[in-house]
Steps between C-alpha positions, in 0.01 A plus 500: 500500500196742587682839467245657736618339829897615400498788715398310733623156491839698480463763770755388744740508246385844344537604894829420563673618163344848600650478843808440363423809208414719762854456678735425238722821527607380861638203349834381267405346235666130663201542716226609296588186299542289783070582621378486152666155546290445785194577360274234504315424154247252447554206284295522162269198657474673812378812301268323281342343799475820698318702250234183454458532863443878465306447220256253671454746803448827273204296261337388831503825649186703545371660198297734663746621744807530284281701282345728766913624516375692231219709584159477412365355169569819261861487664535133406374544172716751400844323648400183259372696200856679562694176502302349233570782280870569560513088418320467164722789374781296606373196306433702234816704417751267729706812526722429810689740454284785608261336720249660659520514894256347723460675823266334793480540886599159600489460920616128525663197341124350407386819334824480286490209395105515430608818296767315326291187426239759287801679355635136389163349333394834310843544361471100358892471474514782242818611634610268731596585870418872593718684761343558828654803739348476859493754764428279799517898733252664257276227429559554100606307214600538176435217226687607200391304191869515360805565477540747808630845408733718699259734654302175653614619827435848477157382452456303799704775772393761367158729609270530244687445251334553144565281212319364169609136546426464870131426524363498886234295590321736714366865410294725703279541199105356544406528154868287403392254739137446334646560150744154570205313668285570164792353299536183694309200379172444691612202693808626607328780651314274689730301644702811617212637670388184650722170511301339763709197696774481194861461488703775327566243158142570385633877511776403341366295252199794416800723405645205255150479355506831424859538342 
């Protein structure tokens, strides 16, 4: 099961527990048990299948414009050096319990699961299964490698909100930008700034070389 496709692959059913979330004071409890009866949950084979069918159409996506979501070359640079860094401590220490917060602009399903798919190789299974919080609205997401902590959501709702563990993937600083693409191996830095006609799994697969 490719963990990067779950959001996805299990959207409809993410949608329609929140619908039924966002109105369950107007109900009796008979009721409220009576939809989440009704919610419809794919079988594990149907699951499986969906995420290899997500899977296929995220790797044969566009390289170059999946990575143009992120700005210019410095920009890209610094997102991945980000993510590998936040990773290899993860490998290294496999402290889930205080896991250090990922925090990337993330406009649509493909750039999430792109993002994901990067998160997933440079963390090598070091700690299984992070936790992924999505705010379709705000175009944000948070990738928490761990155990989520309380003040997860605090972190995604709130403005500007300043904390050691959650590491964004963007700054307005030049010289951070240049200081990430100087710590990046060579051909990585390439392949950012120029992936020609290739699909997003050589991106992916720079990042694994890397971790």
């Amino acid at each position: 099961l490719w963990f990067p496709a779950l959001p996805v692959a299990l959207a409809p059913t993410i949608e329609q527990l929140g619908a039924i979330a966002h109105r369950a004071a107007r109900h009796t409890q008979a009721e409220l048990v009576a939809k989440l009866d009704a919610v419809k949950v794919p079988s594990g084979p149907t699951l499986v299948a969906d995420c290899e069918r997500e899977r296929t159409r995220v790797e044969a996506a566009s390289a170059r414009e999946l990575l143009e979501c992120m700005g210019a070359l410095d920009e890209r640079c610094f997102a991945l050096e980000v993510l590998h860094r936040a990773c290899d401590g993860a490998r290294r220490t496999r402290a889930v319990k205080t896991p250090v917060m990922l925090d990337a602009p993330t406009h649509s399903d493909l750039e999430l699961m792109f993002w994901l798919g990067c998160v997933e190789v440079a963390l090598g299974g070091a700690i299984g299964v992070p936790s992924v919080l999505w705010d379709v609205s705000a175009a944000r997401v948070l990738v928490i490698l761990g155990m989520p902590e309380a003040n997860a959501l605090h972190c995604l709702w709130g403005a500007n909100v300043q904390y050691q563990r959650l590491w964004p993937t963007t700054t307005a600083s030049s010289e951070s930008r240049r200081r990430a693409r100087e710590r990046l191996p060579a051909p990585c830095v390439a392949l950012l700034e120029d992936p020609a006609l290739l699909p997003a799994r050589a991106v992916i697969d720079g990042i694994a070389a890397i971790a």
